[in-house]
N, C-alpha and C positions, 0 to 999 in steps of 0.2 A: 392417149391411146396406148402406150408403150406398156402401161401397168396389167391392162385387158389382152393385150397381144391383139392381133389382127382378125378382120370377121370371119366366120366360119364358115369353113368349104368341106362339103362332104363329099364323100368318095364319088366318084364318075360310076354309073351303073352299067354292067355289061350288058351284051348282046342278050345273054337268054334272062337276064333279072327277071326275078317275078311280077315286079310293078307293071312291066313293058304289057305282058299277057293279060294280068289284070284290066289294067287300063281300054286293054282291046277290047275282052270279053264285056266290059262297063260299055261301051261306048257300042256293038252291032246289040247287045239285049235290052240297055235299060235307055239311052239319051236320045233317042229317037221318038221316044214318046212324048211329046209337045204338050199332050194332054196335059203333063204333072208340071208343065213350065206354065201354063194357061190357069192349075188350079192354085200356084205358087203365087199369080197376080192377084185372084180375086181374091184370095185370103189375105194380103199386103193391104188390097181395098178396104178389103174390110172390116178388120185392125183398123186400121185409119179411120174410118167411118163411125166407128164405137168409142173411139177418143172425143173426136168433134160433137157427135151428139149427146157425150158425156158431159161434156164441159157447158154446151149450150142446157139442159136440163139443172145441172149446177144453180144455171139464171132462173130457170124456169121455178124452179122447184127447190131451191136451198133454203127457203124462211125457213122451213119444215126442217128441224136440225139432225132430226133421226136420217132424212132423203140427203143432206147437204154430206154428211159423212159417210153412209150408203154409195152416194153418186162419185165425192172424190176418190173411194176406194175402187171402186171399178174403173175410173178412169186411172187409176194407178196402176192396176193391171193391165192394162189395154196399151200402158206406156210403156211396161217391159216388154209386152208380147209382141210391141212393133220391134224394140230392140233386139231382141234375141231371135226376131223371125225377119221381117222386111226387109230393114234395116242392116240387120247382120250381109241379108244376102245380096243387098245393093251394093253395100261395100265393096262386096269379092266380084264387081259387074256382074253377076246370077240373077237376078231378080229380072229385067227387061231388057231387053234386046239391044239398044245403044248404050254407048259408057256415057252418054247425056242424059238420058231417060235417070239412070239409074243415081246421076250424082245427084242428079233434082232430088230424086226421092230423098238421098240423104240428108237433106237438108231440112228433114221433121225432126231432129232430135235437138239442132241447131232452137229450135222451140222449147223443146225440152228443156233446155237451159245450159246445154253444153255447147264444144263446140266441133261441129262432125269432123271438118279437114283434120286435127290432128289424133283425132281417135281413130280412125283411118290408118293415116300413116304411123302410129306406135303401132297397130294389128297387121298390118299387112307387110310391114316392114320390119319387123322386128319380131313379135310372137309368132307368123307363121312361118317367116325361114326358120327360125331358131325355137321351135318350141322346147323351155324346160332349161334353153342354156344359160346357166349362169352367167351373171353380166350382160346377159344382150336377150333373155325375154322379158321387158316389163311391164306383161300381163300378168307374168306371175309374181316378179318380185316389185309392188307397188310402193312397199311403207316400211321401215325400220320397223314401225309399231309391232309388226311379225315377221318372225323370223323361218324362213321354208327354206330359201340356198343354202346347201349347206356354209357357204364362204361367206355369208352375210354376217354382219357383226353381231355377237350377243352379249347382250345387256340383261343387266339384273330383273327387269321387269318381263323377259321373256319366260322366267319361269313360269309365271300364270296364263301364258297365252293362250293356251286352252282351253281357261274358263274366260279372261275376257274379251276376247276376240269373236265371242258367240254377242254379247252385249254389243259389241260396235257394227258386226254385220247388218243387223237388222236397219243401220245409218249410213249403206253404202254408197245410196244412190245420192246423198245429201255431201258425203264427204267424197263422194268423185268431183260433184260440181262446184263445191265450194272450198277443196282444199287442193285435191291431184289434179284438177284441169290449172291451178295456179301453179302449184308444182309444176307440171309440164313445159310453160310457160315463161316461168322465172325462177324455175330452182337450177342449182347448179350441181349438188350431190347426188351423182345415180342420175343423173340426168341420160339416159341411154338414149334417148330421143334426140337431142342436139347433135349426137356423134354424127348418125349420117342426115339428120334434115335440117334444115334455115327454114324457121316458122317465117313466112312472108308479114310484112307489116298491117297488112290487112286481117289477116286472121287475130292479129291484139285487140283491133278496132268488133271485131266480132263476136269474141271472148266475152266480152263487157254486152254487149251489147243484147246477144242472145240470152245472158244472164239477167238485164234491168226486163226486156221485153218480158222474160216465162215468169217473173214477180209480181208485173203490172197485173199479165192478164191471168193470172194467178188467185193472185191478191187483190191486188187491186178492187180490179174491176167489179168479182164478188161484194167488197166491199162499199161500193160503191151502190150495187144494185139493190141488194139482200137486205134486208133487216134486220141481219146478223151484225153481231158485234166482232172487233177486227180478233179477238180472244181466239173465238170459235170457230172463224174460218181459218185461222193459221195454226189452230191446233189439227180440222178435217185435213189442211194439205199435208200438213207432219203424219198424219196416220196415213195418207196416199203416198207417202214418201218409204214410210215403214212397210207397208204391204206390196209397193214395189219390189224394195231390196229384198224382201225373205221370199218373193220369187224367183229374184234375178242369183242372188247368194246361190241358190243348189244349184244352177250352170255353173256359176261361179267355183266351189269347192268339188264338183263331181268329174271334172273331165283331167285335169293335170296334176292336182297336187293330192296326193294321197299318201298312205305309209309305206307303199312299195315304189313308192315313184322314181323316176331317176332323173338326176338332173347334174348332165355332163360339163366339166371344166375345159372346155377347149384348149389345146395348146397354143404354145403362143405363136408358132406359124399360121392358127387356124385351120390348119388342114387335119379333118376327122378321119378317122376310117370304117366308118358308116356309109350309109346312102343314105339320103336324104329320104328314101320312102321307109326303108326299115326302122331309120331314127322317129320318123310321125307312126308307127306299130309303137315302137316302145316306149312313146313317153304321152301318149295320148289313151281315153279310155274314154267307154261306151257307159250308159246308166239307162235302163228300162227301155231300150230300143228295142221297138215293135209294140209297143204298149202305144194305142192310139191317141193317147187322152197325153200323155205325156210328148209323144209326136207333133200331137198340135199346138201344146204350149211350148215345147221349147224346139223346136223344128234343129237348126242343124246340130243342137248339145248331146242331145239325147244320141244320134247315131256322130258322136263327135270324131271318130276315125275316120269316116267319109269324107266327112265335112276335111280333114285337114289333109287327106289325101286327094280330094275334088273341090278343092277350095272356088271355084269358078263356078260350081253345078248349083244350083237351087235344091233348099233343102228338099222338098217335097219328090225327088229325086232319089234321097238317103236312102228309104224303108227296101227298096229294090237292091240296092249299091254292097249295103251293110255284109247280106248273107255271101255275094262273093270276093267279098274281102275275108269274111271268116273261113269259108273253102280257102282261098289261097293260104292267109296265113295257115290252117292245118298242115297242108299239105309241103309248106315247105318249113316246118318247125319254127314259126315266127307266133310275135305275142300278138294274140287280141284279148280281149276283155272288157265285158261287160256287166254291171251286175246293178242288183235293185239301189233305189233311191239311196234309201235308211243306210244300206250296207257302204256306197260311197260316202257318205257324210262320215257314219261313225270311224272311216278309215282315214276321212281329213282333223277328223278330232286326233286321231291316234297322230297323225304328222304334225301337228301343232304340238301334243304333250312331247312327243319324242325330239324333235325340233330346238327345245327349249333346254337342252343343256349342249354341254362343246362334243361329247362322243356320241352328237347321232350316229342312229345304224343306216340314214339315206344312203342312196348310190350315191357317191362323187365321187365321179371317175373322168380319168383325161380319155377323149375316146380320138 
């Protein structure tokens, strides 16, 4: 711990801070309406509901090779849009009224083939106190393979990271579960998760576990049923595996890491001189919010400042939340920012090219 300095503590907020006011005007105009907590469930249902019937038509319907690829792909999708929708907001207990309700729920991705307790605790413990801080968010800093802190080591292969880092995105959801959930687990370099958690022994046992189960009924079972050859259903889950990630990738690359982003070095007392709400303004970013279609696929990414300023609230909440957080920041010269899809991507292309030599021009700064 001595090399990182101690966890970071941001400034205490005063009496008239803008958050306080914010947070009020959120809470008599838009968290009273139940309604957008009620329509936040049935869409979490039924997400769920389109995976299961997915999978079941898989049986029905897979001899047919054009429907078995057709079907896995839509249940690929339907896997990110629990993650990035239901799922995300169970996590933050947003999604259903008890913190029981909601951890059950989590435990559909535990299917998935991961394993939910510690995806949890690196997100909630780690990337939301500390978004963008070097050393202690590692949602952003994942893999040596790329290089985004600016303090991260660079290697000679980081010069192409720009062009190959597009080729491995499209593999994320394959290389969370079968390389960074081990990482997690039993790596010891960058390990930021160990600092403040003790994986329980039972979550090892579940690690494995959840991984043989999503193979079987995966694999397996297709194989078993279908009169497909094992070739061909394990190339359709690889294609549901690919149309996954290059859905889940644009949350992924559009909300923190871009070429203006900032990503502050704490000192080694830990004590910032920020607040905690103006540091989630400055290191967090908005992409097509208020565009419905985008709303309903990626619920809290899309109005991702909400989300990390009302980490508790259900996304379907945001589209109300979004406009007076943009009034406040106006009004007291703070950042917000939001812009098209294309324009966030091509501006994380730009922080991967610029990234890849020692004189980035990123912010790193001791704040």
């Amino acid at each position: 711990m001595s090399d990182i300095g101690l966890k970071p503590q941001f400034l205490r907020a005063s009496k008239d801070d803008f958050f306080k006011k914010l947070a009020k005007e959120v809470q008599e105009k838009v968290l009273k309406d139940k309604k957008l907590q009620h329509k936040n469930i049935i869409k979490a249902l039924s997400l769920l509901a389109l995976f299961l019937v997915s999978y079941s038509c898989i049986l029905a319907f897979g001899n047919n090779t054009i429907l078995l690829f057709s079907i896995y792909i839509i249940m690929g999708i339907s896997m990110i849009l629990i993650f990035v929708n239901p799922f995300h907001d169970a996590s933050h207990g947003a999604l259903f009224a008890t913190k029981k309700q909601n951890r059950i729920f989590c435990y559909v991705v535990d299917f998935f083939g991961t394993n939910s307790e510690i995806w949890i605790q690196r997100h909630l413990q780690l990337h939301h106190p500390y978004p963008n801080i070097q050393n202690w968010d590692c949602d952003v800093k994942q893999s040596d393979v790329v290089r985004i802190f600016p303090n991260s080591p660079l290697y000679k292969f980081h010069k192409y990271q720009h062009i190959y880092m597009w080729f491995l995105y499209p593999f994320y959801t394959l290389i969370w579960l079968y390389i960074r959930d081990f990482k997690d687990f039993f790596g010891t370099k960058d390990n930021y998760l160990k600092r403040i958690y003790t994986i329980p022994t039972i979550e090892y046992v579940k690690l494995f576990a959840s991984k043989f189960f999503n193979l079987f009924y995966m694999l397996v079972i297709p194989y078993w049923v279908l009169e497909q050859s094992f070739e061909t259903i394990f190339s359709a889950w690889i294609v549901m595996h690919l149309t996954s990630s290059l859905f889940g990738v644009i949350a992924l690359v559009s909300t923190h890491a871009d070429e203006t982003a900032h990503f502050p070095l704490p000192p080694m007392d830990g004590k910032m001189d920020i607040t905690w709400a103006k540091h989630q303004l400055m290191v967090t970013k908005d992409f097509n919010a208020g565009n419905p279609v985008f709303d309903f696929l990626y619920g809290g990414f899309t109005h991702h400042v909400a989300h990390h300023l009302f980490p508790t609230v259900g996304h379907t909440y945001y589209p109300k939340i979004t406009p007076i957080i943009s009034k406040y920041a106006k009004e007291n010269d703070l950042p917000y920012t939001c812009r098209p899809v294309l324009n966030a991507i091509k501006s994380h292309y730009l922080l991967l090219k610029n990234s890849r030599q020692s004189d980035s021009i990123f912010h790193s700064s001791e704040l």
